[in-house]
C-alpha positions as CSV (number, residue, x, y, z in Angstrom):
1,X,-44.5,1.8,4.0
2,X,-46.6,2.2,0.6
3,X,-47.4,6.2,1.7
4,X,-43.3,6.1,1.7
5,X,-43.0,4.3,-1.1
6,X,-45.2,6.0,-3.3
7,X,-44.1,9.7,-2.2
8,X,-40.9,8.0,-3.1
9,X,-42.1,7.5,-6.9
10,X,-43.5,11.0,-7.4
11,X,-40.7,13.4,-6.0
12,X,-37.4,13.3,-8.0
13,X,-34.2,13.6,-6.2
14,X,-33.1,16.3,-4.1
15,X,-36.6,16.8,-3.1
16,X,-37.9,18.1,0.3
17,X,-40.8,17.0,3.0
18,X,-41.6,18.7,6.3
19,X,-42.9,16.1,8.0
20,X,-44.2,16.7,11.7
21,X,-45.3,14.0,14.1
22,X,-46.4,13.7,17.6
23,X,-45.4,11.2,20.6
24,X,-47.3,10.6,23.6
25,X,-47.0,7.8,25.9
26,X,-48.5,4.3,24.6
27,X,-52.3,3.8,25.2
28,X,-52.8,7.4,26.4
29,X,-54.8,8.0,23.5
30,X,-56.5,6.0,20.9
31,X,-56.2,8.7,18.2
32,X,-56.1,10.6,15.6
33,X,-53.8,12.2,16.4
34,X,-51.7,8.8,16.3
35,X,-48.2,8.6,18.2
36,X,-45.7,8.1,15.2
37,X,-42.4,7.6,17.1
38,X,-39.1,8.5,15.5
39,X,-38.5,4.7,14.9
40,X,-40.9,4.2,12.6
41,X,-40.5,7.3,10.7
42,X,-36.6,6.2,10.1
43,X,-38.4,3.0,8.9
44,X,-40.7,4.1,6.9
45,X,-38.8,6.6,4.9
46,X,-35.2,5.9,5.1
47,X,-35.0,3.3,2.1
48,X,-35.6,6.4,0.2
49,X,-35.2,9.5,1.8
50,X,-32.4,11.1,4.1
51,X,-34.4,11.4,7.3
52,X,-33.1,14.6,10.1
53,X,-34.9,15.3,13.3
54,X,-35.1,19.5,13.1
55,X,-36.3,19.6,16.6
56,X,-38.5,18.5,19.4
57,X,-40.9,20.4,21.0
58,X,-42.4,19.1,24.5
59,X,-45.5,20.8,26.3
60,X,-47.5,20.0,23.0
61,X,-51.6,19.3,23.7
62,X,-52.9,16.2,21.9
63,X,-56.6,16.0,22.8
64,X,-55.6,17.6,26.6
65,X,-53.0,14.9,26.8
66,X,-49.3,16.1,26.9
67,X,-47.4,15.2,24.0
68,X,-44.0,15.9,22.0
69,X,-44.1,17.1,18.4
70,X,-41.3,16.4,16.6
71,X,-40.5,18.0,13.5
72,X,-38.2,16.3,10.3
73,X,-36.9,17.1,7.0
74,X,-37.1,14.6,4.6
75,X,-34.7,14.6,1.7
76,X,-35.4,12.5,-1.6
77,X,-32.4,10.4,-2.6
């Protein structure tokens, strides 16, 4: 929450972030990457930011492991 937080501080309102994450099924890897499900993004950033899931691409590669990238636009309050 402080990454969140902090972005928070520095961008003023109106402000955009493309932020794309990847899911995989628990303990199938150790990472990096790390699975960041869409639950803890909404945690994360939605004290401050306007959080929309742009899409969600399966058949992703994460170290040879299947995986889902999802992809968000963040909007600064």
């Amino acid at each position: 929450m402080d990454y969140a937080k902090h972005m928070a501080t520095l961008l003023p309102a109106d402000a955009h972030i493309l932020l794309i994450s990847l899911e995989y099924d628990d303990g199938m890897l150790k990472g990096p990457p790390f699975c960041v499900r869409e639950e803890e993004v909404q945690q994360l950033f939605s004290p401050w930011f306007d959080v929309k899931v742009q899409g969600r691409f399966d058949g992703v590669w994460a170290k040879k492991k299947p995986a889902t990238e999802v992809v968000y636009t963040l909007t600064k309050r």
